[in-house]
N, C-alpha and C positions, 0 to 999 in steps of 0.2 A: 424517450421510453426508458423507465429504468432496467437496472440490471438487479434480477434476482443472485441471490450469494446463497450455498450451503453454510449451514454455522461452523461445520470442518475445516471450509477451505478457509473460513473468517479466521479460526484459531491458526491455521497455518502462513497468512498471512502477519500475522503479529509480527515473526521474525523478522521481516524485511525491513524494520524499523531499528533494529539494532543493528541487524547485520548486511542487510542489500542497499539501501538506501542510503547510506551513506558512502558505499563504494560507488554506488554507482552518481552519486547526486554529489558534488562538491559544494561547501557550505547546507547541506540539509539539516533543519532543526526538525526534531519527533517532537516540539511542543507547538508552534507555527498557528495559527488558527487552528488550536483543538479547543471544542467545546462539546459539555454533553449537557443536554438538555432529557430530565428525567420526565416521564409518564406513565400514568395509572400501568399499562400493560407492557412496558419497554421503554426504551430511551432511541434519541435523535442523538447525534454526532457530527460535526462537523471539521474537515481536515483542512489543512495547504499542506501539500508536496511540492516543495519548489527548491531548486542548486540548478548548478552548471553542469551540463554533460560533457561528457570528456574530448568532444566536437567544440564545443566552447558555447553551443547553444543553451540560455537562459530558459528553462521549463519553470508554469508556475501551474498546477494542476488540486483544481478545487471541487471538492466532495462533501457530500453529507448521503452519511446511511441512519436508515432508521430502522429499528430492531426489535422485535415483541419478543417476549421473555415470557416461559411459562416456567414453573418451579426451581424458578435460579436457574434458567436456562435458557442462552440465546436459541429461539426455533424457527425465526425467520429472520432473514436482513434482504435490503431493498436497498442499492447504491444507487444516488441522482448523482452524474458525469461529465462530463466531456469525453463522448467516448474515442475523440479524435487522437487530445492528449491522453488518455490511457492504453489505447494504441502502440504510440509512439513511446510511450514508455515500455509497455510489456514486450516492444522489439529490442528497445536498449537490454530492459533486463536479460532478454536471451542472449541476447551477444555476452555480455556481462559473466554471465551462466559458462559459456561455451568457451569463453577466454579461459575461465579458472578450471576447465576440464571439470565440469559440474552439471548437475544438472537442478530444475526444481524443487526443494526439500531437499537437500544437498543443507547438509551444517558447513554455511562461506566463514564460522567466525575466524578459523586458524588460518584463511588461505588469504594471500596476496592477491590483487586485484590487477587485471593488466591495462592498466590505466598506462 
């Protein structure tokens, strides 16, 4: 079943790729299987998030969203998942979050990670 996305919470997701994913993912690359495939009304994307948790467990977590665009604007997205490993990651990330006395939307770029 897919997962619908607000396009909000898409732009507040961005972050994570600079700033959470790499604390939290050891060895994580933001280039990894990305692709975007362009169409008539939106574009296709597809990711790998994959490193080592700070457990020492190897996560490889593969995704494609697909995205319709009305006047330069993303107004819908639709994520195909593993919602098992997405799960398991949005627990790490809370710990993650709660180590650095943080919460979601929280700017982690200045803070130490308690790895």
């Amino acid at each position: 079943v897919p997962i619908k996305v607000e396009a909000a919470r898409m732009s507040a997701m961005v972050a994570l790729d600079k700033v959470v994913w790499p604390k939290l993912l050891k060895g994580y690359d933001p280039y990894e299987g990305l692709r975007v495939f362009p169409g008539e009304d939106g574009f296709a994307l597809t990711r790998i998030v994959s490193g080592e948790l700070a457990d020492g467990r190897k996560i490889r977590w593969e995704f494609c969203t697909v995205s319709k665009v009305v006047g330069w604007k993303i107004t819908e997205m639709t994520v195909y998942t593993d919602r098992g490993i997405a799960e398991l990651l949005r627990e790490q990330m809370a710990g993650l979050y709660k180590s650095m006395n943080a919460k979601p939307g929280d700017d982690l770029s200045g803070r130490a990670a308690g790895r």
